[in-house]
N, C-alpha and C positions, 0 to 999 in steps of 0.2 A: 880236574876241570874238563868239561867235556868242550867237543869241539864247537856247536853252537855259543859259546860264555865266553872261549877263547876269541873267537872273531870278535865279538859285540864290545869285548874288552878291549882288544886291540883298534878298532874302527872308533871307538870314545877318543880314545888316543892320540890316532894319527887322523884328523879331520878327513880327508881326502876319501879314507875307506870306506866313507858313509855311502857312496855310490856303489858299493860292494852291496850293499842291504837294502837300499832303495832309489835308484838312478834316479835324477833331478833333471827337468826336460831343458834339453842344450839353449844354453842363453851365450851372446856375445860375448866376448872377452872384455869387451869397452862398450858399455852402452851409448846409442847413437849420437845421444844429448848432451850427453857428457862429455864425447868426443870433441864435437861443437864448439861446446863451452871454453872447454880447454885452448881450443885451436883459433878461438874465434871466426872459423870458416867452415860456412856447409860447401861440400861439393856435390853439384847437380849435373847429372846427365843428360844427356842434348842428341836430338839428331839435327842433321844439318842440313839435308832436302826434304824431311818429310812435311809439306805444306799440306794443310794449315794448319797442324798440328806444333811441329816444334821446328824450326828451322832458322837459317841465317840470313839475316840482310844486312844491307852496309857500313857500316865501321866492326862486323866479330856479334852485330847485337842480336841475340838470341829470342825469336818471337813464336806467336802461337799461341791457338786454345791451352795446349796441355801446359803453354809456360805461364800462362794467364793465370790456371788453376793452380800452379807450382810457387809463383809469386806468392797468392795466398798463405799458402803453405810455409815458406820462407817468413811470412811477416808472423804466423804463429810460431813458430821456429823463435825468433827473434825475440817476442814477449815470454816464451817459457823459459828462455837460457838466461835474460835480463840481459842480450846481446843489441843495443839498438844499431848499432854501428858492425853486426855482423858482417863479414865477406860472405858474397859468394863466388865460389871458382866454378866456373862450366868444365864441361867436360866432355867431349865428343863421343857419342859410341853408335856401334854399328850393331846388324842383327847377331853377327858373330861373337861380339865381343859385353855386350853389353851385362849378359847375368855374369862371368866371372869376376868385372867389375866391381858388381857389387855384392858379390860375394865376401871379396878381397878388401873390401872397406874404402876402395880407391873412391867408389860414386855412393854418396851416404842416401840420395834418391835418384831414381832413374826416373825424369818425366817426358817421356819422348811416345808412342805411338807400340807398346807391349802386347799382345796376349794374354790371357790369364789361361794358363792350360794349368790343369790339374799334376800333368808328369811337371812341372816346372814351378808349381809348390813345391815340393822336396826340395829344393835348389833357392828359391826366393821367397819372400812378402809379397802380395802384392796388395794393394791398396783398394780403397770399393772402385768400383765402376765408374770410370767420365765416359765414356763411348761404348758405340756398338755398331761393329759395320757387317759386311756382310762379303764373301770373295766371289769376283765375277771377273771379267774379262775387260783391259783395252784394247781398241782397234779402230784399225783405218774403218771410215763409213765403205770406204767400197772395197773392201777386202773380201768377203763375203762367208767371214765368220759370223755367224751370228749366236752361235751356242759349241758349249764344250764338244760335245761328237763334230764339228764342224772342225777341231784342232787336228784330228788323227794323220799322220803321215806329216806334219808341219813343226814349225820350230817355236819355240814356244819359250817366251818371259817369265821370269817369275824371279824374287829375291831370297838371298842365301840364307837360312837358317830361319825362314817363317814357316807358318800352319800351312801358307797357297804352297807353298816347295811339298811339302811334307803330303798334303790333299795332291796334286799334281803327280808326283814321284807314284803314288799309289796308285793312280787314277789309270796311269801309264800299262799299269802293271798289271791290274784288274782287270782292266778293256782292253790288251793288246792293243792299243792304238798306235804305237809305232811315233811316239811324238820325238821328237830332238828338243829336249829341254835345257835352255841358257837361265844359271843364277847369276845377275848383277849382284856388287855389293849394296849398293844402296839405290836412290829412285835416282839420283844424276843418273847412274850410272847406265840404268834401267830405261831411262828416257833416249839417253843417246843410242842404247843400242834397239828400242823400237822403230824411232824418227827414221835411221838409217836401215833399217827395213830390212836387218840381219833378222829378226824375229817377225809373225802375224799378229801375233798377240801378247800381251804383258796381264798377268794374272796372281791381283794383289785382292787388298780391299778395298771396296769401290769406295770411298769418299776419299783412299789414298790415291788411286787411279784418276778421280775426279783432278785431284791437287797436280796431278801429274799433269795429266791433259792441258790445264789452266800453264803449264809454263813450258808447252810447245810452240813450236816457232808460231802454226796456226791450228789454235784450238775447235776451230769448228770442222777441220777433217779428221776428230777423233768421236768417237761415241762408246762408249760404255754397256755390253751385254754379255748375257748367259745367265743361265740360272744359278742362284746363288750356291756354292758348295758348303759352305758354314757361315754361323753366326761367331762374331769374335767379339768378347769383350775387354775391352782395354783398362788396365790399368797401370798402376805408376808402382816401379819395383823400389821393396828394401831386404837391407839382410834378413834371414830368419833367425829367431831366438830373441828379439827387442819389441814387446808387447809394449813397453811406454811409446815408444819411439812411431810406431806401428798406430795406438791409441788418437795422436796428435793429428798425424795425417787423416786419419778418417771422421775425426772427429770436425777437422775443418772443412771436408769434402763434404760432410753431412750437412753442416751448416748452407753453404753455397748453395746443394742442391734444394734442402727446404724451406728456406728462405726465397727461391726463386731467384736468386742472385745471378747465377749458371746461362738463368733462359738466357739472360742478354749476355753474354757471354758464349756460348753458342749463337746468336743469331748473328755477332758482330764476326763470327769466323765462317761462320757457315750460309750466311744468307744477305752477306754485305760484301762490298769488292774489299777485297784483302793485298796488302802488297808480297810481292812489288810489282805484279804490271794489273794491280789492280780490277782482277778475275773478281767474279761474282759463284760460287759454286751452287748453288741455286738448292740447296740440299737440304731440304726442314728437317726438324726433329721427328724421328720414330719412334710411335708407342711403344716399341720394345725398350729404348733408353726413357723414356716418360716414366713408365713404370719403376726401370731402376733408377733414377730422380726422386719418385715419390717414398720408395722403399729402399735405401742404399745399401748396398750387397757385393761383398768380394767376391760371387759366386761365377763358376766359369764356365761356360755352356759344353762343353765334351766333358 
């Protein structure tokens, strides 16, 4: 028997060796739904200052565009599993913390305020596109930054394990500008250390800068500039390997967006006062998310 006949014989055999002959592309161990099902609980990921995206107000209760969207999602969740009485558990995470999360099965969706980078495919799901911001600068109106070269020799905001860190870190490094660069963990953290005037500027996405600004002591001595350094598109993370699981989720996002469901939805976060001290962030929709509305796409701009 030759040695071609001897494998094929043995891999009939012992099931397992069939990936000897032709590897089968990595699926979960437990499909998401099925998880679910079983457990009668989805757990969702949350952040907890990023307004008006996902965030915390008064009694732990978990609000925002991206929970808005995520609700949705939960209630298809709920008629696929035949769970009408499902749990949900929240889950807190950080920019640090949040892909191994759900890598690890701990957070079965992440709906908080993500990137969709291409390097972080390999690592996650991500879902089509709700947003699209752009990274700029916050700052005192009389600081007298008005653009990124206006940063050089100064101390500089920005949060831990994002695209602005990562654009920033380079920026540093490409333009010898000599910056002193602070990572906050999150935008609390981020806000107390601009207010307090340890940093000139904070350098996020501006509609997250926007949300920022809105929960300073007084929002009218912050203004928002610089040219923008990227387009970010956001979506909502899941494991990779669960195409059904993966299917749901977009399939409801699609609905929302063509339907027009979304527009008010969007204008109720983004063009309405939002709590809690009931800011206005004055921020219409961009033909750039218009288009991903009318075309819904996990596509991720770098």
């Amino acid at each position: 028997m030759n040695r071609l006949k001897w494998l094929a014989l043995a891999c009939w055999a012992v099931a397992p060796c069939v990936s000897l002959l032709a590897p089968a592309a990595a699926q979960v161990a437990q499909p998401t739904l099925e998880k679910i099902r079983a457990a009668n609980i989805i757990a969702i990921g949350y952040r907890e200052t990023s307004v008006p995206f996902s965030y915390v107000i008064g009694e732990n209760q978990v609000t925002g565009f991206s929970q808005d969207i995520c609700d949705k999602i939960i209630d298809a969740v709920k008629a696929k599993t035949m769970r009408p009485n499902l749990q949900v558990r929240f889950i807190p995470v950080t920019s640090q913390n949040r892909i191994p999360l759900v890598q690890n099965g701990t957070v079965d969706l992440e709906c908080g305020v993500t990137t969709n980078l291409k390097a972080r495919q390999a690592q996650v799901t991500f879902s089509d596109t709700f947003f699209v911001a752009t990274t700029r600068l916050l700052t005192r109106k009389d600081s007298g930054i008005h653009d990124f070269p206006d940063l050089a020799g100064k101390t500089v905001l920005t949060n831990q394990g994002t695209t602005s860190e990562r654009i920033l870190r380079r920026m540093n490094v490409e333009k010898q500008m000599n910056m002193r660069i602070v990572s906050a963990r999150d935008y609390g953290e981020g806000r107390a250390v601009l207010e307090s005037g340890r940093a000139v500027a904070y350098m996020m996405d501006d509609v997250l800068l926007a949300g920022t600004r809105s929960l300073t002591a007084k929002p009218d001595d912050w203004v928002i500039v610089g040219t923008p350094q990227s387009s970010e598109a956001y979506g909502f993370m899941m494991r990779n390997g669960d195409p059904e699981f993966r299917q749901l989720v977009d399939d409801t996002m699609a609905s929302l967006m063509k339907s027009g469901e979304i527009d008010a939805m969007y204008a109720k976060w983004f063009e309405k006062p939002v709590p809690p001290k009931g800011a206005n962030f004055q921020f219409p929709m961009s033909e750039q998310l218009r288009a991903r509305y009318a075309a819904p796409n996990d596509g991720p701009f770098d």
